[in-house]
Each structure stands twice: as structure tokens, then as C-alpha cells.
Backbone as a ProteinNet text record, in pm:
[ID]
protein_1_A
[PRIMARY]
XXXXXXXXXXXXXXXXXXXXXXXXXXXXXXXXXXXXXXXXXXXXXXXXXXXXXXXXXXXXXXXXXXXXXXXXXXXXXXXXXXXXXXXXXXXXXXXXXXXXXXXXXXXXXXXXXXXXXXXXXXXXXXXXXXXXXXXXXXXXXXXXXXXXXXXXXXXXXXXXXXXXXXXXXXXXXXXXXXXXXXXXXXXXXXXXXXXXXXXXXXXXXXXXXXXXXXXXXXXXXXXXXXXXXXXXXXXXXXXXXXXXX
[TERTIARY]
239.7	177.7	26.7	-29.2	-167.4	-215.3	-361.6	-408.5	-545.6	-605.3	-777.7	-795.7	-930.6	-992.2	-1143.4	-1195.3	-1343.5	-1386.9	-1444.8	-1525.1	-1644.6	-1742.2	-1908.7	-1980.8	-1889.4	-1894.6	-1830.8	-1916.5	-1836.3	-1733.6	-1823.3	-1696.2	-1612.6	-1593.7	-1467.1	-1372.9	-1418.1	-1333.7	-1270	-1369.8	-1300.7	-1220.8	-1209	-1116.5	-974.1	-1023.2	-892.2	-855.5	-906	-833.4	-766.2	-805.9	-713.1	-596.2	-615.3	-485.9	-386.4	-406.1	-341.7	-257	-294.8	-315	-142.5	-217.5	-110.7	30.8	19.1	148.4	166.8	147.3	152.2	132.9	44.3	-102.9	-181.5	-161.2	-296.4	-421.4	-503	-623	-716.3	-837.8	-910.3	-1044	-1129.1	-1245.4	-1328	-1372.8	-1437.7	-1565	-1721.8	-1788.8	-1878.5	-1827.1	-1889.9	-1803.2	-1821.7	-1736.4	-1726.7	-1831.8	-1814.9	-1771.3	-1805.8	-1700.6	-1541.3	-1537.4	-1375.6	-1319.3	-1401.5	-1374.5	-1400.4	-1425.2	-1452.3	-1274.8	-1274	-1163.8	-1027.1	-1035.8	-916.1	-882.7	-979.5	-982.4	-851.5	-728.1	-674.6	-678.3	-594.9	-601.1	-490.7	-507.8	-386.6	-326.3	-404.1	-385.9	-300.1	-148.5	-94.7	-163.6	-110.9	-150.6	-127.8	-262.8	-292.7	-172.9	-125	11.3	-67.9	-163.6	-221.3	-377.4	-504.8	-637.9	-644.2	-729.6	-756.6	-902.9	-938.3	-1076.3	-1143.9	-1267.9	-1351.2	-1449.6	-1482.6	-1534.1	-1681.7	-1758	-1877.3	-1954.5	-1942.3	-2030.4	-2118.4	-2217.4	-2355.6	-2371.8	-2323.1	-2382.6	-2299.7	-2170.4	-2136.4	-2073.6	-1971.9	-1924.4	-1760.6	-1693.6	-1549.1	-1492.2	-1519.7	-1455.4	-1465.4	-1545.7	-1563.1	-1505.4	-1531.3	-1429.5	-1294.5	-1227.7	-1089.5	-1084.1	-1142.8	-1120.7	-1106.1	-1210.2	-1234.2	-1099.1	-1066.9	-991.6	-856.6	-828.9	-727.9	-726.4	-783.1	-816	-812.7	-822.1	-778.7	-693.2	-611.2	-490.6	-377.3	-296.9	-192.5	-178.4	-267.2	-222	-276.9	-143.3	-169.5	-320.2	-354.2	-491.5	-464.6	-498.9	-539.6	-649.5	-723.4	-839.8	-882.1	-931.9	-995.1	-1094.7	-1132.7	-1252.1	-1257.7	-1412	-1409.4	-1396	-1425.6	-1412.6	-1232.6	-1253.5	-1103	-1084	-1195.5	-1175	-1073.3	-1022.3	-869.4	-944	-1070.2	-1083.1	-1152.5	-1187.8	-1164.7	-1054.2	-985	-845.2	-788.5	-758	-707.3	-824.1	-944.7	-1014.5	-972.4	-927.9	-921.5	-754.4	-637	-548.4	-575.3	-640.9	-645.6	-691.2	-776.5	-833.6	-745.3	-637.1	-557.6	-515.5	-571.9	-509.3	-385.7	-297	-188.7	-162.2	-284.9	-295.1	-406.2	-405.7	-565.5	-548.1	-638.3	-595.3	-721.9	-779.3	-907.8	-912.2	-1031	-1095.8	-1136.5	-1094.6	-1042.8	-884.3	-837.1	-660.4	-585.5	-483.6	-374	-356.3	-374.5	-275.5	-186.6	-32.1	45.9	105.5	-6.9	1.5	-33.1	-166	-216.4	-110.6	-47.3	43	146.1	167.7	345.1	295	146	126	93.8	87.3	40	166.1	292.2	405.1	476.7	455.5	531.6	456.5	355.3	288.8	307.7	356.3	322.3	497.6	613.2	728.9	749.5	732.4	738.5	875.3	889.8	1008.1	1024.9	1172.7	1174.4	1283.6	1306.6	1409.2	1568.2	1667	1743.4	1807.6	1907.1	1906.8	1978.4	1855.3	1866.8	1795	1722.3	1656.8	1692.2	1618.2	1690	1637.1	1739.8	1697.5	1586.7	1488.3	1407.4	1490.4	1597.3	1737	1739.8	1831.7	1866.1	1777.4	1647	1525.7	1518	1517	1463.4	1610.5	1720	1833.4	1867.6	1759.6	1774.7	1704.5	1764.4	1733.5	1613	1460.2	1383.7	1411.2	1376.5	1406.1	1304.8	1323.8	1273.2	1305.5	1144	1150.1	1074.5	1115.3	1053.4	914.2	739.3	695.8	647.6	728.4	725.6	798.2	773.4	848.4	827.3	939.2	944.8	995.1	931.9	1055.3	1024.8	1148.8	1172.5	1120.3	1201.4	1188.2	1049.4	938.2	814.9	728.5	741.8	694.3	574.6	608.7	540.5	531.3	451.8	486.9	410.4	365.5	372.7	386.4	289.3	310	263.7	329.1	352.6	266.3	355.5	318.1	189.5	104.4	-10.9	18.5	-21	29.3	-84.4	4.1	-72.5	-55.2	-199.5	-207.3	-158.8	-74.5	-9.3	-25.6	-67	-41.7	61	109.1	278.7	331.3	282.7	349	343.7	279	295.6	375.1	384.1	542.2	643.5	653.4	779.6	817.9	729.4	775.3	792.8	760.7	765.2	873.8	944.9	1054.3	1181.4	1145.5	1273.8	1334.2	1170.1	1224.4	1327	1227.4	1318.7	1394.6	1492.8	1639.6	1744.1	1689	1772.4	1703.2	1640.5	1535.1	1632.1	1581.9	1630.6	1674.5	1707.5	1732.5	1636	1661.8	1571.9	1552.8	1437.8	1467.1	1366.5	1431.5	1333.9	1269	1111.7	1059.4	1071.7	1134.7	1195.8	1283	1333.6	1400.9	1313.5	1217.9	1119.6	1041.9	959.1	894.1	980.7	1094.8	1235	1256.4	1250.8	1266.3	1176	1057	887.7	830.8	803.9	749.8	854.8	961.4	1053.7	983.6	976.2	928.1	1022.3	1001.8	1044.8	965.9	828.1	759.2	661.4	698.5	667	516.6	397.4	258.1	230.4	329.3	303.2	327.9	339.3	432.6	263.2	123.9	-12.6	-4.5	23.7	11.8	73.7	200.8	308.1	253.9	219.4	101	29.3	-86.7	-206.3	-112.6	-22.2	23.8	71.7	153.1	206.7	105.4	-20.6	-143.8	-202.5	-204.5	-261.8	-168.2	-78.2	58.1	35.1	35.5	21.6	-145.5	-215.5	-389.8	-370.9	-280.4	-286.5	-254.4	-67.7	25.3	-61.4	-143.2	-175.6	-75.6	46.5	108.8	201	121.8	117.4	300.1	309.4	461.6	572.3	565.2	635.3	712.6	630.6	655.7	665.7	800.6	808.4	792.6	699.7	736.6	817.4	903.8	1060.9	1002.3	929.4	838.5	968.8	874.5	1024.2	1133.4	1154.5	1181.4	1151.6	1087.9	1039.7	1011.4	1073.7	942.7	1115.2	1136.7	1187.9	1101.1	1159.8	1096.9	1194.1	1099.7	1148.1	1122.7	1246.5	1200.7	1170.7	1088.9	1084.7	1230.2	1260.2	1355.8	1308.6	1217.3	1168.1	1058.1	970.1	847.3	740.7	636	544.8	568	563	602.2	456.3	443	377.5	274.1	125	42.4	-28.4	47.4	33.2	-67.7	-129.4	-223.3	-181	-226.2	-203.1	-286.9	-245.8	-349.6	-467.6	-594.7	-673.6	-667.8	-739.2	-694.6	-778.7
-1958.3	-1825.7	-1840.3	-1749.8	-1807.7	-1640.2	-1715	-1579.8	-1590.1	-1414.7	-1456.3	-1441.2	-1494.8	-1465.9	-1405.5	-1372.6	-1309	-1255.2	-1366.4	-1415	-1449.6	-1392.6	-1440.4	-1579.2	-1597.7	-1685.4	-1846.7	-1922.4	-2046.9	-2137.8	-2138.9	-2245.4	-2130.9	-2009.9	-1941.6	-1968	-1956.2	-1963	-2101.7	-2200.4	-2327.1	-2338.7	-2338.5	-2359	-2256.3	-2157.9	-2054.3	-2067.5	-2173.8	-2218	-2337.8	-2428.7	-2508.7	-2486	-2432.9	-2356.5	-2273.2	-2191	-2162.4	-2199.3	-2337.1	-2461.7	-2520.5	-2545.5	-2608.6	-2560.4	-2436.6	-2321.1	-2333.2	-2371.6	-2377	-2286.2	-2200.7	-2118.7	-2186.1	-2106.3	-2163.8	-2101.5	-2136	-2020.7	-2026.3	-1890	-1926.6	-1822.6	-1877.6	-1823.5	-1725.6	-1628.7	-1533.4	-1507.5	-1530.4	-1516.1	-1316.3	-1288.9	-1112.8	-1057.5	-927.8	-802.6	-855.7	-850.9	-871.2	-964	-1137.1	-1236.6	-1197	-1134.2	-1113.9	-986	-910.1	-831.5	-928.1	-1007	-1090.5	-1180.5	-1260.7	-1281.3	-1258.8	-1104.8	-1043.3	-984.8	-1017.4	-994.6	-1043.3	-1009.5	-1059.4	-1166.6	-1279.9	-1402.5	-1506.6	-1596	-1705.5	-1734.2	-1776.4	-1772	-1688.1	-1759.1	-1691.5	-1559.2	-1480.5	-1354.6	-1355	-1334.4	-1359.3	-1216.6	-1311.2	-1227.1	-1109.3	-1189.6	-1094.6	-1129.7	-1029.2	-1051.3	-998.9	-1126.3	-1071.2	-1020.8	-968.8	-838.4	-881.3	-917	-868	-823.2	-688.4	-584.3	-587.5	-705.9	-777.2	-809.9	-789	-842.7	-876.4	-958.8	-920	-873	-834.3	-742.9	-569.2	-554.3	-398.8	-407	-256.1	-237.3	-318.3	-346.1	-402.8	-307.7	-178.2	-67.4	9.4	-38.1	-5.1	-107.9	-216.3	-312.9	-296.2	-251.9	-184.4	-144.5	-12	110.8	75.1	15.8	-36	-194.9	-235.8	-321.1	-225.9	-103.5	-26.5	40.4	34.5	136.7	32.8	-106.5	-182	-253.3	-256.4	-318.9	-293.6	-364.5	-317.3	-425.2	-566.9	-624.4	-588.7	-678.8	-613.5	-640.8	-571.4	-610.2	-566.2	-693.1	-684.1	-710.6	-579.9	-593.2	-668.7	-782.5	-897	-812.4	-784.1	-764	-746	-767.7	-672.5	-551.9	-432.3	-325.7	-247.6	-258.8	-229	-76.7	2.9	145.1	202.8	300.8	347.5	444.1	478.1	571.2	487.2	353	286	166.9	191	136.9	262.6	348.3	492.3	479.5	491.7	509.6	365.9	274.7	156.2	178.6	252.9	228.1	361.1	435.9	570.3	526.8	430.1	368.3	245.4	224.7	162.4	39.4	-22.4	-100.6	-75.1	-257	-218.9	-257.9	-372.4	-421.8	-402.8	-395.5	-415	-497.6	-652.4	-683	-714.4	-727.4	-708.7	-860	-930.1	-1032.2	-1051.8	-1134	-1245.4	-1189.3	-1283.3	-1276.4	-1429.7	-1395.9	-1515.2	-1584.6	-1706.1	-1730.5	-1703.4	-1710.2	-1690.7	-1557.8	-1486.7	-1315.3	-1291.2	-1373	-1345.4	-1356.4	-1508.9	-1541.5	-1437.9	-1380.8	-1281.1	-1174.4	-1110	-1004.2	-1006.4	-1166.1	-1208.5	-1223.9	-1242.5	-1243.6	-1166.1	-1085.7	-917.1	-790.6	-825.7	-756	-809.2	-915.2	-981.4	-959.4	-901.7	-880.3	-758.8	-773.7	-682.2	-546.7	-440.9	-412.1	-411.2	-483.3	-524.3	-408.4	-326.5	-270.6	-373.4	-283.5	-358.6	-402.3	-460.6	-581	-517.7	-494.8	-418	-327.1	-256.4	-115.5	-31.2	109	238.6	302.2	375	397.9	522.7	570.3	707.5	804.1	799.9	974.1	934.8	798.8	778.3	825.6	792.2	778.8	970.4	1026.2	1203.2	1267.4	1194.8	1256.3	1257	1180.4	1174.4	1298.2	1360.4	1463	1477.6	1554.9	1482.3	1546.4	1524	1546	1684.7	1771.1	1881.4	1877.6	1889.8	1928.1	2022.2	2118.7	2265.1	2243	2268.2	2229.7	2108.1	1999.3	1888.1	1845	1783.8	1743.7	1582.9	1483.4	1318.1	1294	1240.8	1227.2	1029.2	1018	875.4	810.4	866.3	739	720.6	834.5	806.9	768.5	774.3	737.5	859.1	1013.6	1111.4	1217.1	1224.5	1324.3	1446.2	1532.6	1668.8	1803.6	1842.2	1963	2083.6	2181.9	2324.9	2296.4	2216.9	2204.3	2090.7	2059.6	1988.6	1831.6	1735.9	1602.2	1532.8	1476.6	1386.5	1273.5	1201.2	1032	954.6	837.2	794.6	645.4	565.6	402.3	398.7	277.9	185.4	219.9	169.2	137.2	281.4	391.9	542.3	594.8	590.4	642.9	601.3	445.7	407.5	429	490.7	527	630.8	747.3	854.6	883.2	809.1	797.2	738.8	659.2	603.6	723.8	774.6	922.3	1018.7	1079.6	1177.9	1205.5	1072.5	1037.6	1117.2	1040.6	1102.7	1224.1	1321.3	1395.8	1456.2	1449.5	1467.1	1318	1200	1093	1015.7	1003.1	905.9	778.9	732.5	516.5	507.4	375	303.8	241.4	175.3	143.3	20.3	-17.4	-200	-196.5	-84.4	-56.7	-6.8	101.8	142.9	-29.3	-103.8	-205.4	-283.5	-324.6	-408.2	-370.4	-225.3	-178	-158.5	-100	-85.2	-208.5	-274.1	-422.4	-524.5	-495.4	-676.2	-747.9	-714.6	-797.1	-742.9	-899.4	-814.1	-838.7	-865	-903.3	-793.1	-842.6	-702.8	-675.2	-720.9	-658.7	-621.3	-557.6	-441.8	-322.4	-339.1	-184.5	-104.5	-198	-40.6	-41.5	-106.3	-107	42.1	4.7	118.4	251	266.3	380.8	396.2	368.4	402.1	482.4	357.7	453.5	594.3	606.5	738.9	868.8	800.3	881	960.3	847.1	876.3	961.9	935.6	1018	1166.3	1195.6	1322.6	1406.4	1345.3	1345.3	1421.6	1294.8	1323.2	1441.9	1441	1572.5	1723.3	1702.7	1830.3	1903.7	1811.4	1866.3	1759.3	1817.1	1691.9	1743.7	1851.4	1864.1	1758.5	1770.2	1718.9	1572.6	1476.8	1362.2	1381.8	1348.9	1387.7	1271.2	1236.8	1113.9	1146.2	1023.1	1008.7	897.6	946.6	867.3	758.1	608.7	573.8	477.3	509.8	503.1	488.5	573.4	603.5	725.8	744.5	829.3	909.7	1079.7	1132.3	1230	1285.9	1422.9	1506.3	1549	1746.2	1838.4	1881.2	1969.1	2131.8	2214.1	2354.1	2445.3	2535.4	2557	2721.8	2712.1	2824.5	2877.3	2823.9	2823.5	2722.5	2719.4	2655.1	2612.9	2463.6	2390.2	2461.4	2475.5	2534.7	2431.4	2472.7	2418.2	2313.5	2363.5	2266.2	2412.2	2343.6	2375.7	2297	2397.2	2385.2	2266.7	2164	2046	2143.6	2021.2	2098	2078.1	2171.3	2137.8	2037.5
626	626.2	638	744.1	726.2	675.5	607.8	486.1	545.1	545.3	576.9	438.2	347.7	257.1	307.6	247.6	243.8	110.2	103.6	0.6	-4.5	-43.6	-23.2	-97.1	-195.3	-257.5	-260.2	-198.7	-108.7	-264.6	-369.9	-458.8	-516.5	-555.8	-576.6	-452.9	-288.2	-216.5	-202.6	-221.2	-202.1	-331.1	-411.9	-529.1	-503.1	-473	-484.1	-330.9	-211.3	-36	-97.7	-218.2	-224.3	-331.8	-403.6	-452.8	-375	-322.3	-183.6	-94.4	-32.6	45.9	-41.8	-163.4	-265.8	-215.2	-205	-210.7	-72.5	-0.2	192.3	242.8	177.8	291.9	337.6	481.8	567.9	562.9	518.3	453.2	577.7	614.2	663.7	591.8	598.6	508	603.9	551.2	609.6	486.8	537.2	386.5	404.5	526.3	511.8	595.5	559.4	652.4	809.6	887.9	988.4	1021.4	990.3	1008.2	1011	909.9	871.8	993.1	991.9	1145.6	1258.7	1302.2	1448.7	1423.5	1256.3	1259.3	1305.6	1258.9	1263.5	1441.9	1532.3	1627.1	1725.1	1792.5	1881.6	1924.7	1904	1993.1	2001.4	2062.7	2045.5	1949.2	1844.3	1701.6	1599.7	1561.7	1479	1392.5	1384.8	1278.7	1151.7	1112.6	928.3	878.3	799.1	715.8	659.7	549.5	430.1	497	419	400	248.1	201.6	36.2	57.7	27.5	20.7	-71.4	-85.4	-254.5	-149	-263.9	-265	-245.8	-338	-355.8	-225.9	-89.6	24.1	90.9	140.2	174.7	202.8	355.3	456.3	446.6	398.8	360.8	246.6	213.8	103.4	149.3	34	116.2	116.6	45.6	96.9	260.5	261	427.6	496.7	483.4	579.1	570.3	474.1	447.8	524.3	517.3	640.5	789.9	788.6	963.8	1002	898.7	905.1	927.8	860	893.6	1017.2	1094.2	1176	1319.7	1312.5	1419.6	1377.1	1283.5	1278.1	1159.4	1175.4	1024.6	889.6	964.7	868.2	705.2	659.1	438	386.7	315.3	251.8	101.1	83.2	-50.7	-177.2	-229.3	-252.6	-352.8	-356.6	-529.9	-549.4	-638.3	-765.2	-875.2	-908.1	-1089.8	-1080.4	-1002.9	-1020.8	-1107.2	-1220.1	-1260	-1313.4	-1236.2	-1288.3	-1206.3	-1289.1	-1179.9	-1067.6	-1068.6	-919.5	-863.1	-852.6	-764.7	-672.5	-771.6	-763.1	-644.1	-635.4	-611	-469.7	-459.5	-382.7	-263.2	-288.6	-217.9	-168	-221.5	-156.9	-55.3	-56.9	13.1	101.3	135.9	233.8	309.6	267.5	309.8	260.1	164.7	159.9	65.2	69.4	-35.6	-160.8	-208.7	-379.7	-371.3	-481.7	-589.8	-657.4	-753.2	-801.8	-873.7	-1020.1	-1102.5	-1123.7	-1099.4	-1177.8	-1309.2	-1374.6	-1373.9	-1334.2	-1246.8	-1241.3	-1275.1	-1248.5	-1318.9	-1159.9	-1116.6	-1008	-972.3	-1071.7	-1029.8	-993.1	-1037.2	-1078.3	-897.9	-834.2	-732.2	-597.1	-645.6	-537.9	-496.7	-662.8	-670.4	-561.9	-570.6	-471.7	-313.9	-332.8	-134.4	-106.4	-137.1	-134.1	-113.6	-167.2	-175.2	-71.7	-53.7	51	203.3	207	312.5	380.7	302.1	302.2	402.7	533.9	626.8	658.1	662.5	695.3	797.7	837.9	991.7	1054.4	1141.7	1191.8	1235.4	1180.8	1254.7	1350.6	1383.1	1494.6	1629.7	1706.3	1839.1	1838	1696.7	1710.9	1717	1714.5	1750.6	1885.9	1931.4	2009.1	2019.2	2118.3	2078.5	2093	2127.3	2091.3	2007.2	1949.3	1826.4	1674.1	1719.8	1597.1	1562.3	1739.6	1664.5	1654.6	1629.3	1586.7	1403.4	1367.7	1218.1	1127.5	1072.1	1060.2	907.2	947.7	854	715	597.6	493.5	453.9	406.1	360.4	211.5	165.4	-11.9	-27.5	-19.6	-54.4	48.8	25	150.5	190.2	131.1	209.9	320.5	400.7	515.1	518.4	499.4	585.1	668.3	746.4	892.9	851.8	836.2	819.8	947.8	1059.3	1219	1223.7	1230.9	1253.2	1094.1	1029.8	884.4	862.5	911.9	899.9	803.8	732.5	611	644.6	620	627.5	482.2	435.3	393	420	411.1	471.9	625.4	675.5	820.3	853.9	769.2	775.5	754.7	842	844.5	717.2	610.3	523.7	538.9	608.2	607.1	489.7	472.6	357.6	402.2	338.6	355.6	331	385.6	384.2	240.4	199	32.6	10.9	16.3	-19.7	32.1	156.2	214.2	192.3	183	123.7	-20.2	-95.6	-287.7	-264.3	-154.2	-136	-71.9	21.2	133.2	19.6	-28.7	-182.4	-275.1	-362	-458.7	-340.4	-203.4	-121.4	-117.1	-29.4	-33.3	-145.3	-258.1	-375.9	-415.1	-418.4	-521	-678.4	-757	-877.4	-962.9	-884.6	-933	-1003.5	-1090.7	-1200	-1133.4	-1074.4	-1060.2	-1157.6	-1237.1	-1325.6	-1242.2	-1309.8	-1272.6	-1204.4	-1251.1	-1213	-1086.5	-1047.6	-972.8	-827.9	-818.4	-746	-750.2	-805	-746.8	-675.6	-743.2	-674.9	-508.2	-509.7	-345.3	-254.1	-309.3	-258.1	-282.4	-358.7	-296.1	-305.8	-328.7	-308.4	-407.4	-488.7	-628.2	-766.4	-875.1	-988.4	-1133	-1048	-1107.6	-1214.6	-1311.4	-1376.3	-1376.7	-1340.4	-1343.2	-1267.2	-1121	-1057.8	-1077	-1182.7	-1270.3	-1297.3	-1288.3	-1273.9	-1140.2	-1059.6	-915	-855.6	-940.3	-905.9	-991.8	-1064.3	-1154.5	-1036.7	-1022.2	-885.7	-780.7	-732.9	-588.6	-649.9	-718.2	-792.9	-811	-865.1	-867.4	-744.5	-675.6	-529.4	-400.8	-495.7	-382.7	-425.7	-585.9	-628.5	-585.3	-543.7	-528.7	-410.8	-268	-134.2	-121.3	-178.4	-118	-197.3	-330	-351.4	-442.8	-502.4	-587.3	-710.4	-776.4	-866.1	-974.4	-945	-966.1	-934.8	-791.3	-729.2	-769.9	-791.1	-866.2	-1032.1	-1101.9	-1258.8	-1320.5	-1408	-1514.9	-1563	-1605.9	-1740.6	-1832.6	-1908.4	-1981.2	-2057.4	-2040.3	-2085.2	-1965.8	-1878.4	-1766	-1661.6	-1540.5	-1455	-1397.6	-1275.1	-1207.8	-1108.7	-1108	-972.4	-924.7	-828.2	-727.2	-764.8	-776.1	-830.2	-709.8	-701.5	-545.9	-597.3	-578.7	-651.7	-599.3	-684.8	-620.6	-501.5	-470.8	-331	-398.8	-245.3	-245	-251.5	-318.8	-381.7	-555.5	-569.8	-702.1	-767.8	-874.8	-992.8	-958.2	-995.7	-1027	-887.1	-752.9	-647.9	-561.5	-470.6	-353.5	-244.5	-137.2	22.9	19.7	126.9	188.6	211.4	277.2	274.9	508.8	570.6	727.2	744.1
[MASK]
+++++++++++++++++++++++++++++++++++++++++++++++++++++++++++++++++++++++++++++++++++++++++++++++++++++++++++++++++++++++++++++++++++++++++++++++++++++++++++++++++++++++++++++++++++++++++++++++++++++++++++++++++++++++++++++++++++++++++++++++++++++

């Protein structure tokens, strides 16, 4: 698996490229935004699975290289820093990426999430066809709309941008709405992990899902448990607002 890092800091990166290395990543170092954008550029060169992010950069914010890193490509990002406040946690997956993970971290804590992010969903074998894909009929929850084939969400008609990992916790509750998944169960299916310290990971996205759609109804804690969708039963869910255009 090869991994970009970008890191401004040459002995954190060399210590944490040969730990890495250990695990049979192929690391390649990036020490500012723009390096790591020239990196990520098209070429002969196998495609970096994951990019780990810190936030810390010379030349910009890594929140901006997020963005612009989202915006020419898909690969996973995942953001390193100290910043461990939850609206910047929240502010960094809205921007696309799909971990956060706070300094100081655990190795093995780091590896479990380059792992689980890097866990692609692949279609299956032959594909669908494009009749096939707009014959699936999209899911309606009062004014939400998912259309699974295209990974498009929608309320009261207005398309809400959602990163990977948000549509898919959002596309999981749908399916069933009213069904309870524990939590162990939602990370188990949304990241292919069962590792339990993505369970704030899985908090944030939850946050940020209720932030995006504008209705914080919609998603119920089962304190205790986990997390379903509550569909209103006609109309507008209590306490929710229209997107904004």
C-alpha cells in the first residue's frame, strides 16, 4: 500500500515513514501543501491508498489542502493533529476528509484507521448497468431523498454535499429507518473495523450529518446503544429547517 504523508516536520516524519515501512507501507513524504498537491498529481506511479494530513503547514492551512485535495481527486485523507476541538474535527470532515485523528496518538490506533479508510467499496462483479442503476428506486424519508446508484442525497428537493463515510452512515440508518444499530455494528459496516476508538469518529460524522441535512431530528440517539432514523410521520420533523439554496 503506498501512503502520502505531509508532514513539515522532517524527524516526526522519519520516525513515523519507518514505522509504517515496518507494517509494509510504502511511504512517500510530502513536507507542504503544495508538494503534496504536485504529489498527488496523475502519473505512472501506483495510487496513494490513504494521505495523512497535519494541519500545521508552512506554506497554507491543511484545511485548505483538504479541500483542494478533494476537489481533484477521491483519494482517503486523513487529518493528524493537535487540534482536538470537536468544531474542528466537524469542520475537517465537511471538507472532506474521512478521519481525524489528535496528537499524541497510539500507533496502533493510527494504523487501525489507514486501514479502514483505505477499505474501498468495490461494485459488484460485472457492475450495473445505467437502466439497471436508475431502476432502483431512491429512498424517501419524509423530505429526504437517497438515491443509492448515484450516492445523492437531497432535501426537500435541494442536493446536500456528503463525504463517503456520511453517506454511507446515512445510506445504512435509511435502509432500515426506525431500526436501532449499535454502535459496534454501524463502525463494523461504515468503516470495516471493530475497533473500538472509532466510536468519536462515529460521534463527529453523526454530528455533521445532523449540521448538513438541517435536521437534527432525523437521526435519534438510543443512549446506551446507538443511533436510528426517525422518519416524521408528514411533513417537516420538529425542530428541522429547509437547506439553505
Amino acid at each position: 500500500m503506498r501512503l502520502l504523508l505531509v508532514e513539515d516536520d522532517d524527524h516526526v516524519a522519519a520516525a513515523l515513514s519507518a514505522v509504517l515501512a515496518r507494517h509494509g507501507l510504502s511511504v512517500v513524504h510530502a513536507r507542504s501543501g503544495e508538494e503534496a498537491l504536485q504529489a498527488l498529481l496523475p502519473d505512472d506511479a501506483e495510487p496513494f491508498a490513504v494521505v495523512l494530513l497535519d494541519l500545521g503547514l508552512p506554506d497554507q492551512d491543511g484545511f485548505e489542502v483538504c479541500g483542494r485535495i478533494r476537489r481533484t481527486c477521491t483519494t482517503p485523507v486523513i487529518m493528524v493533529t493537535a487540534r482536538s476541538d470537536v468544531r474542528s474535527r466537524i469542520h475537517g470532515l465537511n471538507l472532506g476528509a474521512d478521519d481525524y485523528v489528535v496528537k499524541p496518538y497510539d500507533t496502533g490506533e493510527l494504523l487501525a484507521r489507514i486501514h479502514a479508510v483505505s477499505r474501498r467499496t468495490t461494485p459488484a462483479a460485472g457492475g450495473e448497468s445505467a437502466e439497471e442503476a436508475a431502476a432502483v428506486e431512491p429512498l424517501r424519508l419524509g423530505l429526504v431523498t437517497v438515491e443509492l446508484p448515484t450516492r445523492q442525497v437531497s432535501v426537500a428537493g435541494a442536493v446536500v454535499p456528503l463525504t463517503r463515510k456520511e453517506f454511507d452512515l446515512l445510506a445504512l440508518l435509511a435502509q432500515r429507518p426506525g431500526v436501532v444499530f449499535r454502535r459496534e455494528q454501524i463502525i463494523s459496516e461504515v468503516w470495516r473495523t471493530s475497533w473500538e476508538g472509532t466510536g468519536r469518529t462515529l460521534e463527529v460524522h453523526i454530528a455533521s450529518l445532523r449540521a448538513k441535512l438541517r435536521m437534527p431530528a432525523l437521526i435519534e440517539t438510543v443512549r446506551g446503544v446507538g443511533y436510528r432514523l426517525v422518519v416524521p410521520a408528514a411533513g417537516a420533523a420538529p425542530g428541522t429547517r429547509p437547506p439553505a439554496s
